[in-house]
C-alpha positions as CSV (number, residue, x, y, z in Angstrom):
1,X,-0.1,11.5,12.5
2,X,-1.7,8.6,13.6
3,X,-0.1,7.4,17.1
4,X,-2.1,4.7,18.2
5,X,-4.9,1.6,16.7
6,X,-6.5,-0.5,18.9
7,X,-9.3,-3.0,17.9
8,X,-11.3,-5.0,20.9
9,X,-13.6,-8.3,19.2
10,X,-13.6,-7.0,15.5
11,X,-11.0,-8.1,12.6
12,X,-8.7,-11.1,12.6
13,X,-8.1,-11.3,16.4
14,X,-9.9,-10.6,19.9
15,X,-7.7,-7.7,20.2
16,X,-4.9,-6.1,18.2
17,X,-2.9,-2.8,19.0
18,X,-0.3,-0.6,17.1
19,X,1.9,1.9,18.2
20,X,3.0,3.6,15.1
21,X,6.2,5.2,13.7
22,X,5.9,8.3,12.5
23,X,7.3,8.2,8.9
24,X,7.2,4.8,7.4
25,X,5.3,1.6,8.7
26,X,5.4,-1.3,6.5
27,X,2.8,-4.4,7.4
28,X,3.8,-7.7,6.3
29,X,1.9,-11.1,6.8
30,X,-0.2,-13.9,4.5
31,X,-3.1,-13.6,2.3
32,X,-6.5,-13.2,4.8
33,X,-4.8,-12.0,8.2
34,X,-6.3,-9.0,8.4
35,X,-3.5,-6.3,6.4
36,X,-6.1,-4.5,4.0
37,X,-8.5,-4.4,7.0
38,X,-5.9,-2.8,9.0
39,X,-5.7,0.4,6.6
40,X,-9.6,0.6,6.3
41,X,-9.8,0.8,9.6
42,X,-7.1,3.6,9.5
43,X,-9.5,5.2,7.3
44,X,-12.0,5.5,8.9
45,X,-10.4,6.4,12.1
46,X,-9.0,9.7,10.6
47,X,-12.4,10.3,8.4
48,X,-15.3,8.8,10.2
49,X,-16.3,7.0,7.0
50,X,-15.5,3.1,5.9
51,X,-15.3,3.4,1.8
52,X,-17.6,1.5,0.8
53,X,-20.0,3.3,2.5
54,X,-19.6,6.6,0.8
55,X,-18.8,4.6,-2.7
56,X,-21.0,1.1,-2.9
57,X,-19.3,0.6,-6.2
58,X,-16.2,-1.0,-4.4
59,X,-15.1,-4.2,-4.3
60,X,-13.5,-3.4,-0.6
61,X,-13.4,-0.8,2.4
62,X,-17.1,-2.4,3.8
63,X,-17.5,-1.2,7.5
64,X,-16.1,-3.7,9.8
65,X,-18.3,-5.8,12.2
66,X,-18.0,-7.5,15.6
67,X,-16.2,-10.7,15.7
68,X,-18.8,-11.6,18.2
69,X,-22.6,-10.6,18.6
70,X,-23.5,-9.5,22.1
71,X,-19.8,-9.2,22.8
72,X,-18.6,-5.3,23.2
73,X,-16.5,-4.3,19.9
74,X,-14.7,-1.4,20.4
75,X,-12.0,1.0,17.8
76,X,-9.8,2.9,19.7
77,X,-6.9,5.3,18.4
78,X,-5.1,8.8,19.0
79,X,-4.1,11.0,16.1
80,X,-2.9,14.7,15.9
81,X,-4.9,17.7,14.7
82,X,-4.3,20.6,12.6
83,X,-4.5,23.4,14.9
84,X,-2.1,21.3,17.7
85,X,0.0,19.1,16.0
86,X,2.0,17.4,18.7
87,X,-0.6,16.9,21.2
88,X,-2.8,13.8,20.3
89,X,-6.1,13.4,20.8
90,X,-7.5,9.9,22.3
91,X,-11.2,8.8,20.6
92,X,-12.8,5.3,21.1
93,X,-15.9,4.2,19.1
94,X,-17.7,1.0,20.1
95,X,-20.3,-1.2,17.8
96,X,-23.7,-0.1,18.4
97,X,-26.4,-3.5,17.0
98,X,-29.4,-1.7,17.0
99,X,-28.1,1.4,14.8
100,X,-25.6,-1.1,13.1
101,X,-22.8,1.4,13.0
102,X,-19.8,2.5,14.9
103,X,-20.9,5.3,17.9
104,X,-18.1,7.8,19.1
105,X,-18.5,11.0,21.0
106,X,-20.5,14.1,20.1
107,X,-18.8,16.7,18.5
108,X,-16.1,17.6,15.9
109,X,-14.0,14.9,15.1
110,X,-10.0,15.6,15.4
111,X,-8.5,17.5,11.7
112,X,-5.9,14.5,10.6
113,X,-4.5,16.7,8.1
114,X,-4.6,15.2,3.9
115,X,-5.4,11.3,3.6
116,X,-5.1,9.7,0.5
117,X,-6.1,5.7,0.1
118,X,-4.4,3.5,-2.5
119,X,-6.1,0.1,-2.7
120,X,-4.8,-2.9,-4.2
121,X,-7.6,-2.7,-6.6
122,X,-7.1,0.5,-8.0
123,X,-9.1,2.0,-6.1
124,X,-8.9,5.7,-4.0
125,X,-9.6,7.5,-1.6
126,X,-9.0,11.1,-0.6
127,X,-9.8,12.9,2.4
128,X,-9.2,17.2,2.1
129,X,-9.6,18.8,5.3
130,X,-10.0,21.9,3.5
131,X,-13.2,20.8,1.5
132,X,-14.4,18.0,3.8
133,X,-14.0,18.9,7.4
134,X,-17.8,19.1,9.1
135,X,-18.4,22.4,11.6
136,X,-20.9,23.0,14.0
137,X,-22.4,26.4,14.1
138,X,-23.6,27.2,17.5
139,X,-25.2,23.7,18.8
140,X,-26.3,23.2,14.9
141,X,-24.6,21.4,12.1
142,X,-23.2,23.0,9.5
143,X,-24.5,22.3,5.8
144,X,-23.1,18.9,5.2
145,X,-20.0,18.6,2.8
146,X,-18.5,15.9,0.4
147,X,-17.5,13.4,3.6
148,X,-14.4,12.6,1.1
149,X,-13.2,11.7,-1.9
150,X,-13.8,8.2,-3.1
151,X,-12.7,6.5,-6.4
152,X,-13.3,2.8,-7.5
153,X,-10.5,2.0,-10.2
154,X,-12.5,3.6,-13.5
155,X,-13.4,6.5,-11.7
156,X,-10.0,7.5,-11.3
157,X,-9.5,7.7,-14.7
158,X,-13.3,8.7,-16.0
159,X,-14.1,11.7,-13.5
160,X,-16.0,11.4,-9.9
161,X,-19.4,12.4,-10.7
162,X,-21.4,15.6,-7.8
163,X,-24.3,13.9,-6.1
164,X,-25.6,17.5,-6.7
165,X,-25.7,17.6,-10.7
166,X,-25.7,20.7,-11.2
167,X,-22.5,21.7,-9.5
168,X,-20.4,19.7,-12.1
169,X,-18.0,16.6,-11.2
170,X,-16.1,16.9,-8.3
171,X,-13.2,15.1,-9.9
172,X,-12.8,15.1,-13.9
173,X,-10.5,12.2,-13.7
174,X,-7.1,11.4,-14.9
175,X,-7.4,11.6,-18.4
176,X,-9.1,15.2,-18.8
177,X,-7.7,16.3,-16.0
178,X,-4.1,15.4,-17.2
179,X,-5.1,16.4,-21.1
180,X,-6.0,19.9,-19.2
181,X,-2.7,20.5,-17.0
182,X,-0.8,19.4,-20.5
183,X,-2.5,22.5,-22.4
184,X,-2.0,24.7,-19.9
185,X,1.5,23.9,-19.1
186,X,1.4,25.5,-15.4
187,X,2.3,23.9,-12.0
188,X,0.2,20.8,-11.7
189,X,1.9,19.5,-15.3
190,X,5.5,20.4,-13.4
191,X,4.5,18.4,-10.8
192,X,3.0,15.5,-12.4
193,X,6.0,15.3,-14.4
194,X,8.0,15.7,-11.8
195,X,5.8,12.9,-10.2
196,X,6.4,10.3,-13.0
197,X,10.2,11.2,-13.0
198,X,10.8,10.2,-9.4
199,X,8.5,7.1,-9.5
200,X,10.1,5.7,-12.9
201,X,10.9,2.2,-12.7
202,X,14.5,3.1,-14.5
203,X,16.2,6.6,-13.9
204,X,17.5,6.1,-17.4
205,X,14.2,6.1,-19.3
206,X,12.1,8.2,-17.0
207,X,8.4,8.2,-17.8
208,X,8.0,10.8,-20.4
209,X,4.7,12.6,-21.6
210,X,4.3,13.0,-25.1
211,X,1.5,14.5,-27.1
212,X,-2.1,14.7,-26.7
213,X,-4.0,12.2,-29.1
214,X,-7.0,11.0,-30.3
215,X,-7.8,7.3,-31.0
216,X,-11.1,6.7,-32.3
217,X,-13.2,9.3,-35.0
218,X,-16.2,8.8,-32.4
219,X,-14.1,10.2,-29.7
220,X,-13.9,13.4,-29.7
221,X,-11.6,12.9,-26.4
222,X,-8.1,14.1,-26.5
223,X,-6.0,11.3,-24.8
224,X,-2.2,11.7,-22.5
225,X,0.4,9.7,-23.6
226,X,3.5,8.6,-22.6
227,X,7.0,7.7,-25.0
228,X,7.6,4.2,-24.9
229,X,11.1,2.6,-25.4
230,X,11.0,3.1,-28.9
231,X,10.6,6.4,-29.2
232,X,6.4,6.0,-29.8
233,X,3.7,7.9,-28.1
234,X,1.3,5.4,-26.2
235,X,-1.9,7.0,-25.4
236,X,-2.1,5.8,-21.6
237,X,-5.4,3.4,-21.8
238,X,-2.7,1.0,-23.8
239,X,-0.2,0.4,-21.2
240,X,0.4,-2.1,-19.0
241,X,-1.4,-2.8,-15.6
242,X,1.7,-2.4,-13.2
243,X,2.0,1.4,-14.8
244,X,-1.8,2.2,-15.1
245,X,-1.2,2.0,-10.9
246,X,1.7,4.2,-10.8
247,X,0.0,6.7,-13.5
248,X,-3.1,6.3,-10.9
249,X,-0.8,7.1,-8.2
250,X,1.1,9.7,-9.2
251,X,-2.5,11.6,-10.7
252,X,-4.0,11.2,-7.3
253,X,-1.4,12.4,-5.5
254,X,-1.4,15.5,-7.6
255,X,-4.9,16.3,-7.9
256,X,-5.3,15.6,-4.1
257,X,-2.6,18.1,-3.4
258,X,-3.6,20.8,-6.1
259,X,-6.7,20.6,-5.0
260,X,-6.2,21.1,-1.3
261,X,-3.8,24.0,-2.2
262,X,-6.6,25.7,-4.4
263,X,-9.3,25.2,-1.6
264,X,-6.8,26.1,1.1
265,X,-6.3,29.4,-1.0
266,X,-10.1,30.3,-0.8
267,X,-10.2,29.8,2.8
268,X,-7.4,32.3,2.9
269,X,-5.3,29.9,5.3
270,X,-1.9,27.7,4.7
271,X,-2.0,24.0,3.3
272,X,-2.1,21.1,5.8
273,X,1.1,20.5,7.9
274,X,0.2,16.7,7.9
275,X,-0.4,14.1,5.2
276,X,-1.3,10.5,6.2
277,X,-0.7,8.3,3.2
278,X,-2.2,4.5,3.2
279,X,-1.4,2.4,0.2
280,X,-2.3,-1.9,-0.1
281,X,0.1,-4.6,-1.8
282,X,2.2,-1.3,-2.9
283,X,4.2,-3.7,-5.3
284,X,1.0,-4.6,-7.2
285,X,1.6,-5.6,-10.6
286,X,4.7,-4.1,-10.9
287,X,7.8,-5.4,-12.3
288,X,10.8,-6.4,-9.8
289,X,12.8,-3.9,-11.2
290,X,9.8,-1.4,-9.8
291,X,9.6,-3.1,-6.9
292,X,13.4,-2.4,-5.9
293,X,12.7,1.3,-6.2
294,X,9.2,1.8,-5.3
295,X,9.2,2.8,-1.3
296,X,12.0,5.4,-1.9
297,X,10.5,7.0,-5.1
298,X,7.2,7.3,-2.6
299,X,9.2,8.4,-0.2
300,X,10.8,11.2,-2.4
301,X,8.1,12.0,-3.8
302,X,5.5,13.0,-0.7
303,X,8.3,14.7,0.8
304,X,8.4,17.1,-2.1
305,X,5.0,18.0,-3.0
306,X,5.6,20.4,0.0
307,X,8.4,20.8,2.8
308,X,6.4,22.1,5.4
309,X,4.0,18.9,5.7
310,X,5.1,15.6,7.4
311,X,4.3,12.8,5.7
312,X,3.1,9.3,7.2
313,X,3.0,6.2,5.2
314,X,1.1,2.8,6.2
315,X,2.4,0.8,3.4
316,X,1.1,-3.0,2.9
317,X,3.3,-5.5,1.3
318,X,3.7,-9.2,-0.1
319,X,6.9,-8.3,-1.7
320,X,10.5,-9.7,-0.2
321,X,12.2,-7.6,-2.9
322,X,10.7,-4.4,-1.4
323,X,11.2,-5.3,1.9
324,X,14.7,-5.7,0.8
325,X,14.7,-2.2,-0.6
326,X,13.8,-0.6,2.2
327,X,17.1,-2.0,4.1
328,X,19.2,1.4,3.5
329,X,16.5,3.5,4.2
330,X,14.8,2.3,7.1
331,X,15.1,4.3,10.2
332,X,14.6,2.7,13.2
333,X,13.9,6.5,15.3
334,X,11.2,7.0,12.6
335,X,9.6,3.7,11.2
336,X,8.5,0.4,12.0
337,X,7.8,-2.7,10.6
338,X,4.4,-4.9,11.7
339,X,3.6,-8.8,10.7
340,X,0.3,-10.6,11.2
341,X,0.9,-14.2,11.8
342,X,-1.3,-17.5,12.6
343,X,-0.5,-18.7,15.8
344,X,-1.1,-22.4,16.3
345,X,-0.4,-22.6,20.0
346,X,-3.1,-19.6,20.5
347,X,-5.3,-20.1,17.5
348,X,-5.5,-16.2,16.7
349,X,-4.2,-13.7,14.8
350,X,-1.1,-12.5,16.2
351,X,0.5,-8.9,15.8
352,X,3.9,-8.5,15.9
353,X,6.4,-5.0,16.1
354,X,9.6,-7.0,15.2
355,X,13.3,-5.2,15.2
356,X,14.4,-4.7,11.5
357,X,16.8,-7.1,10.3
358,X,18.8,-6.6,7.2
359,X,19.0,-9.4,5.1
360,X,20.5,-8.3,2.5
361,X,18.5,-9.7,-0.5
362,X,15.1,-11.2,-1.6
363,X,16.0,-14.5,-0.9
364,X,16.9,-13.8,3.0
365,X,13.9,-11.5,3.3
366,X,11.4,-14.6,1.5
367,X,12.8,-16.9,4.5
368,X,12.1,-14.6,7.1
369,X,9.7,-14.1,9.7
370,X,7.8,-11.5,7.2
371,X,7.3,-14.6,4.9
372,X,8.2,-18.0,6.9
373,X,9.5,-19.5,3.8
374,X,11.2,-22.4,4.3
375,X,13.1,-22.5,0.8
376,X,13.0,-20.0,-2.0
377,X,12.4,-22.6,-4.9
378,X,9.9,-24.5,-6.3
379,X,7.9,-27.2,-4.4
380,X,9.3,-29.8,-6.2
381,X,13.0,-28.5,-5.2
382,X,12.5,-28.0,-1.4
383,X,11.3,-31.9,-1.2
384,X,13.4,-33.3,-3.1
385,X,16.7,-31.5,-1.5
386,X,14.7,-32.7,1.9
387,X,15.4,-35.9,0.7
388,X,19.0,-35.7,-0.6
389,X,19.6,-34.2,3.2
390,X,18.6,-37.3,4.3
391,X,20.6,-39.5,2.5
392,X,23.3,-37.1,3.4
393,X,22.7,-37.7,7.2
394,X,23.1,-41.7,6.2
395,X,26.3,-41.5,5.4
396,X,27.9,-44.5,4.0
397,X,25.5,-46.7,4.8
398,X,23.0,-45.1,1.8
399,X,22.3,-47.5,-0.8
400,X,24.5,-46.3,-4.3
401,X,21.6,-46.9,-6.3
402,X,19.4,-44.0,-4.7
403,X,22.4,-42.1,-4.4
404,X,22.5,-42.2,-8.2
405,X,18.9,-41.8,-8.4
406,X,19.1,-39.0,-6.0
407,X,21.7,-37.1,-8.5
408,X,19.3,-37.4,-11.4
409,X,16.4,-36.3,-9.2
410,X,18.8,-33.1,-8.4
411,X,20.0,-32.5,-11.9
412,X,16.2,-31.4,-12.4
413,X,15.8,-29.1,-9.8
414,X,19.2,-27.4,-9.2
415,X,20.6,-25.1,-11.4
416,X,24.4,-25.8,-12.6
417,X,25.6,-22.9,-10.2
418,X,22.9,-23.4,-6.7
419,X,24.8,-23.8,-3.6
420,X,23.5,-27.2,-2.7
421,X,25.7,-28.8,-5.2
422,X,28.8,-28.0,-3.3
423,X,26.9,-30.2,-0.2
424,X,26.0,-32.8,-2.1
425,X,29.7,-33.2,-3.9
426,X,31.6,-33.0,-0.3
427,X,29.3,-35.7,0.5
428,X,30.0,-37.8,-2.0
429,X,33.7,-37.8,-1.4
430,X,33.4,-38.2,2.4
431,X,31.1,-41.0,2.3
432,X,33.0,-42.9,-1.2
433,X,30.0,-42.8,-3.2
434,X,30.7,-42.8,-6.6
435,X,29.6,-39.4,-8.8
């Protein structure tokens, strides 16, 4: 696992530092505080490689930079290895201008175990220390390896092509690759169905694979599908964005671990005893009835694609309905939650560990420090009911004709049922204002 993060003069602030849990950490905080940066600096802290640089074709994951020129930018962090879980090892890498890249010590860097990236944009990356771990031979480098795994959001469904073209792809992407496991009917297609079942946005219509089809006479492509509601087979291109992520997910997850399980085979040793797993804005375009369920289904499902491997998650979230999911599953022993906030008195980025609270619902969670929400309407309902407060605090002395204007301004914000009402009518009988 990853125990430790500490960035000196590069990101959001002139210094931030986490001390992980070792299960679940959820980071919460607004738009352009630093959240996404957070996990591509993870990355490259357990792989030695920002995204970007090993796939230009994103749209995130560049290497990150000083905050200030001539002003020492340093990435410190501590992580287990492989071969001594338990025991972790401290690195530090500082910005070097003149070779415009991040420096650590010589040598072979730390095995983190399996990382797999999910970005907000679809994007993934996957890092196999059974097919991309570097070794030095002697005092001389081995013959350099994929570095990782690294998909902008078409590859993962099109195939990731070999540098070397003439050793094939070294990912045929979701749609063959899930067309293939269908045919052959063996492991992987249990546990990508397995997969889909435990990620389901409703237990009662789990996502089902139906036949393979074709969809065009100059595609000679056989497509996956999955049964819809109605009973059809939807060939997977056609559905929605919110599930074209989770199908993302849950292929990635098993071609990551298949993979690693095959390669682990031919090096005649067992599969990884560790699996970090980083995912961005994890409620991204799914439905609130996903969002409710989403955490635990990740939860359930990494802890079953193999018992002997602990799992880590760095989850990031905008969501107050999945941070009100969480609530009966949180562990305190074993997670932690993290909030970037501006700070106006120290005009910074500021990093916070705060205790768990359980809020009980969305609406507590949206007007919590995770959100600083002050209402959980509209614009237009906050200031007016700002104003009906005040007239409130007037008492008897308000004037009745903006007390009736102040009703009518009400009627068009409150519902028949919100809560307010029940202020607003003691009012009016306390002070003798007329309804």
């Amino acid at each position: 696992m990853l125990h430790h993060l500490r960035l000196r003069n590069t990101g959001p602030a002139p210094e931030l530092q986490l001390e992980l849990a070792p299960r679940l950490n959820l980071i919460t905080g607004d738009n352009s505080l630093g959240k996404s940066f957070l996990l591509d600096v993870a990355w490259y802290c357990l792989t030695r490689r920002w995204p970007q640089e090993l796939n230009p074709g994103l749209s995130g994951g560049a290497m990150a930079q000083p905050s200030e020129r001539g002003v020492e930018a340093e990435i410190s962090f501590s992580v287990d290895g492989e071969t001594d879980p338990n025991q972790p090892k401290a690195y530090k890498c500082a910005y070097q201008l003149e070779d415009e890249a991040w420096i650590g010590r010589a040598g072979r860097p730390v095995n983190p175990g399996l990382v797999v990236y999910a970005m907000a944009d679809g994007a993934f990356a996957v890092w196999d220390p059974a097919r991309n771990a570097w070794k030095r031979r002697g005092s001389v480098d081995a013959p350099e390896k994929n570095k990782a795994y690294v998909f902008n959001s078409r590859q993962v469904w099109t195939g990731l092509a070999n540098p070397q073209s003439d050793l094939g792809n070294l990912c045929n992407g979701l749609i063959q690759d899930w067309a293939s496991w269908q045919r052959e009917n063996g492991e992987a297609f249990a546990q990508l169905k397995a997969v889909l079942n435990q990620l389901s946005p409703d237990p009662e219509r789990p996502m089902t694979p139906g036949p393979l089809v074709r969809i065009s006479r100059q595609d000679s492509q056989d497509y996956p599908t999955l049964i819809s509601a109605a009973g059809h087979a939807v060939p997977l291109v056609h559905w929605s964005s919110g599930l074209k992520r989770i199908i993302g997910l849950a292929y990635l997850l098993v071609w990551a671990w298949q993979e690693h399980v095959k390669a682990s085979e031919l090096l005649a040793r067992s599969p990884a005893r560790q699996m970090i797993f980083l995912i961005d804005e994890v409620e991204a375009h799914l439905h609130p009835s996903w969002q409710r369920r989403v955490v635990k289904s990740l939860i359930e499902v990494v802890d079953n694609l193999n018992q002997h491997t602990s799992v880590q998650l760095l989850l990031v979230t905008h969501s107050p309905l999945v941070m009100a999911s969480v609530e009966p599953h949180f562990d305190p022993s074993r997670d932690r939650w993290w909030d970037l906030d501006w700070s106006e008195l120290e005009q910074q980025v500021v990093l916070t560990s705060r205790p768990f609270a359980r809020y009980g619902d969305a609406n507590s969670w949206l007007c919590s420090e995770a959100f600083d929400q002050s209402d959980t309407g509209s614009l237009e309902r906050e200031a007016i009911i700002r104003q009906a407060r005040q007239l409130i605090h007037e008492g008897t002395t308000a004037n009745p004709e903006e007390v009736a204007e102040m009703r009518s301004k009400l009627q068009t914000v409150l519902g028949a049922t919100d809560a307010f009402w029940n202020r607003w009518h003691f009012a009016v009988r306390q002070s003798g204002w007329q309804p």
